[in-house]
NUNU-544755 format. One record per residue (C-alpha): x, y, z. Coordinates in steps of 0.05 Angstrom, whole numbers, plus 5000, padded with zeros to 4 digits. Layout:
// residues N
atom X:X	Y:Y	Z:Z
...
END
This chain:
// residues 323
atom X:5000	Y:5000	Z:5000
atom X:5023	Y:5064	Z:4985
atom X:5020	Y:5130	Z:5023
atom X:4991	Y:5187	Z:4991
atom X:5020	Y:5261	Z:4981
atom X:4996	Y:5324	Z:4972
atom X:5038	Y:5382	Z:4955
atom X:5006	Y:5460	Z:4970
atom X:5024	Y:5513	Z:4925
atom X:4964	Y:5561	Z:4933
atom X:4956	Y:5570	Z:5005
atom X:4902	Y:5598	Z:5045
atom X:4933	Y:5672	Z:5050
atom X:4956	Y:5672	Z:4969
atom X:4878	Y:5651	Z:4958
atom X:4853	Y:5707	Z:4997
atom X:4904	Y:5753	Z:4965
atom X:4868	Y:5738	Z:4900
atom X:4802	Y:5741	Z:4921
atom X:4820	Y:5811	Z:4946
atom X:4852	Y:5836	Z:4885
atom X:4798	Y:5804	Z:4849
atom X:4732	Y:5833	Z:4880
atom X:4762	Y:5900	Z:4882
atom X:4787	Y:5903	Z:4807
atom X:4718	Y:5865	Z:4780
atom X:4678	Y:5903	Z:4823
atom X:4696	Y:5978	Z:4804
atom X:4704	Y:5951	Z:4740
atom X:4649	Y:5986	Z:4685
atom X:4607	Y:5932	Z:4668
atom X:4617	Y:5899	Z:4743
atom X:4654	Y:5820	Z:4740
atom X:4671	Y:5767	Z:4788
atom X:4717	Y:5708	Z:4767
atom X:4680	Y:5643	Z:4768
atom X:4720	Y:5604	Z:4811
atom X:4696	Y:5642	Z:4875
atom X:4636	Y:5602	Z:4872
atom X:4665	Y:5546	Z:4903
atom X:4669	Y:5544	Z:4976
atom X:4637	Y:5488	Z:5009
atom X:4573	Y:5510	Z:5004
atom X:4585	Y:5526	Z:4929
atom X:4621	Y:5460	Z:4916
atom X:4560	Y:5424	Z:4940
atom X:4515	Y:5462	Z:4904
atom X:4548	Y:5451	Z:4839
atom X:4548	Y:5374	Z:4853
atom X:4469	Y:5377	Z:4860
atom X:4475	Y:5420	Z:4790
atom X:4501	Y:5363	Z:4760
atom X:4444	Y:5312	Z:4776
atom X:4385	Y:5358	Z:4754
atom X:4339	Y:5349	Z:4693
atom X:4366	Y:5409	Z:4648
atom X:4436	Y:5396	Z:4662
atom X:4459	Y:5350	Z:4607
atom X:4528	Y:5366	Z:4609
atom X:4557	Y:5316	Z:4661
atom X:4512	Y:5263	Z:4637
atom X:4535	Y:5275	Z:4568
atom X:4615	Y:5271	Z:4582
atom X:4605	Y:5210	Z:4624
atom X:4571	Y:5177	Z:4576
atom X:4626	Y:5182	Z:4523
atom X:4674	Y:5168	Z:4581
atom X:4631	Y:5100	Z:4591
atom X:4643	Y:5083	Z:4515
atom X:4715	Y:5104	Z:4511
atom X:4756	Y:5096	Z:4572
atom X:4785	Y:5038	Z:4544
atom X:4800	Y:5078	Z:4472
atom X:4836	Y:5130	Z:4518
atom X:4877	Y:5086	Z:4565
atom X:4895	Y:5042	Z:4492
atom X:4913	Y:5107	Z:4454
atom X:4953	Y:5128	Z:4507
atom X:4981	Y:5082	Z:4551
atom X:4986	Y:5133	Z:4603
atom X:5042	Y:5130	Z:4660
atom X:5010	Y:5188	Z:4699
atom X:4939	Y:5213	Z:4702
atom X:4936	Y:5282	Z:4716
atom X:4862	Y:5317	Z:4734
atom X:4862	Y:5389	Z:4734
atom X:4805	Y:5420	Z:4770
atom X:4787	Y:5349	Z:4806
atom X:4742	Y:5359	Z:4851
atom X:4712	Y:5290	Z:4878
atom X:4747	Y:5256	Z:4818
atom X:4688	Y:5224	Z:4809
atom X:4680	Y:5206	Z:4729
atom X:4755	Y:5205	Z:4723
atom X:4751	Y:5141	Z:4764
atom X:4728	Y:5108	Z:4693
atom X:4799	Y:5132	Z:4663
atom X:4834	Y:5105	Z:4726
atom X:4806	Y:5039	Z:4718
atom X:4808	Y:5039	Z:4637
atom X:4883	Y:5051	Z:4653
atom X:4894	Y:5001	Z:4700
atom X:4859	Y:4954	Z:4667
atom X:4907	Y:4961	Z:4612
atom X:4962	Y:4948	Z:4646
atom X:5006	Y:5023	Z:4648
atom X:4976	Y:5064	Z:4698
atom X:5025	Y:5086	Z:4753
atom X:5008	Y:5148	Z:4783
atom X:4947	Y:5190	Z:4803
atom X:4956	Y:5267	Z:4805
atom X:4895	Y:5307	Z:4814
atom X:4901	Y:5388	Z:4822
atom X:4853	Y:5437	Z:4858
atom X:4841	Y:5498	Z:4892
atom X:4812	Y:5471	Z:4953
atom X:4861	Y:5438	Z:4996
atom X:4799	Y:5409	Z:5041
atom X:4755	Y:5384	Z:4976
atom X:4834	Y:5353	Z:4940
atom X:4850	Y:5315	Z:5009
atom X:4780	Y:5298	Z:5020
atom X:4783	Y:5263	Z:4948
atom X:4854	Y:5238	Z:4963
atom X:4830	Y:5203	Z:5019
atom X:4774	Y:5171	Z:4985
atom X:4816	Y:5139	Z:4925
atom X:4869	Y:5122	Z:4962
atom X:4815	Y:5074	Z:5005
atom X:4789	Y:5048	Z:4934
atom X:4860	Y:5047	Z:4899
atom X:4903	Y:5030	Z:4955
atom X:4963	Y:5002	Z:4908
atom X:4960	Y:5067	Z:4862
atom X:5010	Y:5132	Z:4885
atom X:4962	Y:5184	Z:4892
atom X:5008	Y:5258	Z:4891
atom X:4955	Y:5309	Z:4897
atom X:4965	Y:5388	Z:4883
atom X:4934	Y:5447	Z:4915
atom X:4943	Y:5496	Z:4866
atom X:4914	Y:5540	Z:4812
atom X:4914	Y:5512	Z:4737
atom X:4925	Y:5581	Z:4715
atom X:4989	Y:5596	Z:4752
atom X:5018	Y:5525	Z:4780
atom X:5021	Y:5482	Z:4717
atom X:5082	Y:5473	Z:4710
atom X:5091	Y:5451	Z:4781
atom X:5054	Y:5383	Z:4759
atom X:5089	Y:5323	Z:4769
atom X:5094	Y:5250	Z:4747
atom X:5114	Y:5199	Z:4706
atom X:5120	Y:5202	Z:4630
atom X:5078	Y:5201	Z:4587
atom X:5024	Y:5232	Z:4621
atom X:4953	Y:5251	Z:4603
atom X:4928	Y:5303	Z:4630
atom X:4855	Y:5311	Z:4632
atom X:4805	Y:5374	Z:4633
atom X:4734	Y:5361	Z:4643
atom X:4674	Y:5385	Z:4650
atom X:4671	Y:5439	Z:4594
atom X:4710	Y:5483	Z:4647
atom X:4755	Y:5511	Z:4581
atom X:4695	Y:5552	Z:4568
atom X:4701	Y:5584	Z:4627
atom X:4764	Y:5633	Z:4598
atom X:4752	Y:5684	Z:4545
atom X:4793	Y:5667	Z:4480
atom X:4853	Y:5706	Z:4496
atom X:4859	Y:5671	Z:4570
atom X:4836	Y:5605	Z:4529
atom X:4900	Y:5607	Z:4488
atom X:4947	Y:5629	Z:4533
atom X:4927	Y:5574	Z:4582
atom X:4928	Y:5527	Z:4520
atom X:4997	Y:5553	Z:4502
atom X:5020	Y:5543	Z:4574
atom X:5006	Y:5469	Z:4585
atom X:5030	Y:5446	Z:4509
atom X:5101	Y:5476	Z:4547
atom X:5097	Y:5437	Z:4600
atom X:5081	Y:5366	Z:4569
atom X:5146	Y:5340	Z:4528
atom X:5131	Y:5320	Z:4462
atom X:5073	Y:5252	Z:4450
atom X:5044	Y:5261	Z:4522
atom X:4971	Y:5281	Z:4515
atom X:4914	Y:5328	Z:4528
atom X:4843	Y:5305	Z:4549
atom X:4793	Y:5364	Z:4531
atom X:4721	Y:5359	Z:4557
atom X:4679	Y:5417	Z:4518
atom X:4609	Y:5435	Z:4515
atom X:4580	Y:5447	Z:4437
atom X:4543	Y:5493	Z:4410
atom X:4470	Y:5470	Z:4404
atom X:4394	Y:5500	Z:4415
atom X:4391	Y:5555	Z:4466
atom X:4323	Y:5516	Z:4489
atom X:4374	Y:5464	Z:4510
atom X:4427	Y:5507	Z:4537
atom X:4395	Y:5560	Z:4577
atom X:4353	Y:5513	Z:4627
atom X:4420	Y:5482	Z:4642
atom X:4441	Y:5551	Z:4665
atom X:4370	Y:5565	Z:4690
atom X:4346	Y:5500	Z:4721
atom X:4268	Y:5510	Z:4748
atom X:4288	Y:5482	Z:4822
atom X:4332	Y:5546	Z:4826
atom X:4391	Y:5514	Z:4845
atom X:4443	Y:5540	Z:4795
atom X:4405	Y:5616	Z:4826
atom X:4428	Y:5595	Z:4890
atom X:4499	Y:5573	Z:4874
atom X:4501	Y:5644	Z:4829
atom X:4490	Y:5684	Z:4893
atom X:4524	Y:5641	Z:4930
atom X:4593	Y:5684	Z:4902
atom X:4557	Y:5742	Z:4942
atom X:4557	Y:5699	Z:5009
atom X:4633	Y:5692	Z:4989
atom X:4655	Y:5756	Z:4997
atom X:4602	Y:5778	Z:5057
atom X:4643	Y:5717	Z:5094
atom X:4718	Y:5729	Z:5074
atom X:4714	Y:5804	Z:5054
atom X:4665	Y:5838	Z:5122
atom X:4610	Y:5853	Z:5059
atom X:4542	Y:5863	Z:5066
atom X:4509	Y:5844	Z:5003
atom X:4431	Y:5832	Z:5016
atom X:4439	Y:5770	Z:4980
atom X:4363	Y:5759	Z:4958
atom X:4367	Y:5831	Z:4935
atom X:4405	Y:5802	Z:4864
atom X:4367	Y:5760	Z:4814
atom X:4403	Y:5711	Z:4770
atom X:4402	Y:5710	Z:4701
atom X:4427	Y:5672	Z:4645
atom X:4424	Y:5694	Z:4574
atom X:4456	Y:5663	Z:4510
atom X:4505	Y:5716	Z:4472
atom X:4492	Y:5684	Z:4398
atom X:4560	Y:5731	Z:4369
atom X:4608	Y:5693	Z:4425
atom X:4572	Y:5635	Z:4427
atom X:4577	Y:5629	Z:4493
atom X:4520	Y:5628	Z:4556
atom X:4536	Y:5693	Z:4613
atom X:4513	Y:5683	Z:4678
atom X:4501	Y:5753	Z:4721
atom X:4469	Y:5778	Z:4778
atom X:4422	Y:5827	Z:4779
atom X:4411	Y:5883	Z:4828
atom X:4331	Y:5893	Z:4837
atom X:4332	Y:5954	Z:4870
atom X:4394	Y:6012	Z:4881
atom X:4442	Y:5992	Z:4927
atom X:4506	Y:6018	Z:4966
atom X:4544	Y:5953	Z:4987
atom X:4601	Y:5959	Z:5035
atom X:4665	Y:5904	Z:5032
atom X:4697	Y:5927	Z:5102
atom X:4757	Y:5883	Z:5094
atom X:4785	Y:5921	Z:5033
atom X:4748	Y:5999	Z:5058
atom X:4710	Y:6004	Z:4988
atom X:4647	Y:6016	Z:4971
atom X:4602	Y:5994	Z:4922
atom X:4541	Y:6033	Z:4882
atom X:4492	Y:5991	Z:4846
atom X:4429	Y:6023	Z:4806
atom X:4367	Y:5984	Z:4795
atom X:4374	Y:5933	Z:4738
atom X:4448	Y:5927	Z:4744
atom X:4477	Y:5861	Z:4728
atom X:4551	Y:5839	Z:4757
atom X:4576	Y:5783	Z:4708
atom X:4596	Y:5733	Z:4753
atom X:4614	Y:5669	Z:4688
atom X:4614	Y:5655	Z:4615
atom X:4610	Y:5591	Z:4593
atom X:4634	Y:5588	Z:4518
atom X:4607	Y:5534	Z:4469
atom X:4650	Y:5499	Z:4421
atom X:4651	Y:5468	Z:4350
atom X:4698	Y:5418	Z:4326
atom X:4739	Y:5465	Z:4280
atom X:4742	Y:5513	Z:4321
atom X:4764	Y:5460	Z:4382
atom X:4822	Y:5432	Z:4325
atom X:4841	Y:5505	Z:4302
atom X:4856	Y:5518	Z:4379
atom X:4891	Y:5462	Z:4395
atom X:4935	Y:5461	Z:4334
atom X:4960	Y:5533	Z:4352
atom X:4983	Y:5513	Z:4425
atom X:5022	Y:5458	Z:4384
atom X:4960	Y:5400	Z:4407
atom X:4952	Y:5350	Z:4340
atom X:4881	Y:5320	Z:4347
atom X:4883	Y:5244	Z:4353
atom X:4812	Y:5234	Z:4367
atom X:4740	Y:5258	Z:4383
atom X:4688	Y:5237	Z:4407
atom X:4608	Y:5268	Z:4430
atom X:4546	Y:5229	Z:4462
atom X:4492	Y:5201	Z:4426
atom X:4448	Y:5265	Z:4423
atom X:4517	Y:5314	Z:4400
atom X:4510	Y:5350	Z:4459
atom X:4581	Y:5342	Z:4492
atom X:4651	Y:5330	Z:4452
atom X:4714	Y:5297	Z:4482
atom X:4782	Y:5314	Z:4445
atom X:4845	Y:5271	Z:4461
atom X:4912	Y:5314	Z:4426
atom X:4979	Y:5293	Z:4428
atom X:5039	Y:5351	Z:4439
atom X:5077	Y:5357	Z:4374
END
């Protein structure tokens, strides 16, 4: 049995650093933004993970479904070393990949990265008691700014899930894309989970689910910074919305103020006007077709090996190879 380790290189002051810089810069900002990943805290985290089993949110039910048919494919294609999971979470469809790998005989090494040191050790924990002959190396980190700090055994695959590459605007999209072909050597491999573009009858419920969950986990970014930052957002004073930009191709959440409001984040001495009807974009969530998925993965110096989508065409996943 081995032990598992997990290395931290985003710690709890850097993370509130961020935060800070971030809620002052995207909230004086002209329209008003918060960054995405301050949604998940706890509370957030588990709100996300009831997303994921409602009605209207086809997304995770689409990727696992391709995972189900073509975990073996993967682990075949690439006869991975090292299984690297950026943004893991609970880890819990890459567990099809970690058996599809094992299975076929190669699989050494399990390195998942996230923000949350208490959500990465949690899920540490929890393989290691289901995988107790596989090294487990987690990372606390930020896949923006600690790539190159992943480690493991060649050749790797490094997987990205969840149509979470939507999340960045083009320009971040690229860079980011630019960033990890550097820090794979040439033939290790690339993993891309990406939402397509499709029928904004389909889309926007996913985005606007009828329970109001996805409202909740919206606002939820406002209970964020009334915790870490001394604010005092009136929480049920914002309204979500979710509307489908048809140039970008891609969904925005926001929150809407429904009345004027003077907010107040004590930790950082600013203070924050809001008129009526105001909206604070708070995510985007781009779309993707296949060109334009090869076209950006060609540029960061990715060769597409294969794709894949679910039986409806709802979901793609892209395995490329660094040239």
């Amino acid at each position: 049995m081995t032990t598992p380790k997990v290395d931290v290189y985003l710690t709890r002051e850097e993370a509130d650093r961020s935060l800070r810089t971030d809620a002052r810069l995207g909230l004086t900002s002209d329209p008003k933004w918060l960054p995405p990943k301050w949604f998940y805290d706890k509370r957030g985290s588990d709100l996300f993970e009831e997303i994921t089993q409602l009605r209207e949110y086809y997304p995770t039910r689409a990727e696992r479904s391709i995972l189900v048919a073509h975990a073996g494919d993967i682990a075949r294609r690439t006869g991975a070393h090292t299984l690297v999971e950026l943004g893991s979470g609970s880890s819990d469809k890459t567990r099809l990949l970690l058996d599809a790998l094992q299975d076929e005989g190669t699989l050494r090494e399990f390195v998942p990265l996230d923000v949350s040191e208490s959500a990465l050790r949690d899920a540490v924990t929890a393989l290691h008691f289901d995988y107790p002959a596989l090294a487990i190396h987690g990372v606390v980190g930020d896949f923006t700014e600690h790539l190159g700090r992943i480690p493991g055994r060649a050749p790797r695959l490094v997987v990205f899930l969840g149509g979470t590459i939507g999340n960045f605007f083009p320009d971040e999209r690229a860079a980011f894309l630019s960033e990890l072909r550097d820090t794979l050597a040439p033939g290790e491999w690339l993993l891309l989970g990406t939402d397509l573009v499709k029928d904004p009858n389909v889309l926007v419920p996913a985005y606007d689910d009828a329970d109001g969950v996805t409202a909740e986990f919206n606002r939820n970014v406002l209970a964020v910074l009334n915790r870490e930052l001394g604010g005092d957002f009136d929480i049920q004073n914002f309204e979500h919305v979710a509307v489908w930009d048809t140039r970008n191709e891609w969904i925005e959440m926001r929150l809407r103020s429904t009345s004027d409001a003077k907010v107040t984040l004590a930790d950082l001495n600013l203070d924050i006007a809001l008129e009526a009807g105001e909206e604070i974009r708070t995510e985007i969530s781009a779309k993707f077709r296949r060109d334009g998925i090869e076209r950006e993965l060609d540029t960061a110096g990715f060769s597409l090996d294969s794709w894949w989508t679910d039986s409806e065409g709802l979901f793609a996943l892209s395995l490329a190879q660094a040239r």
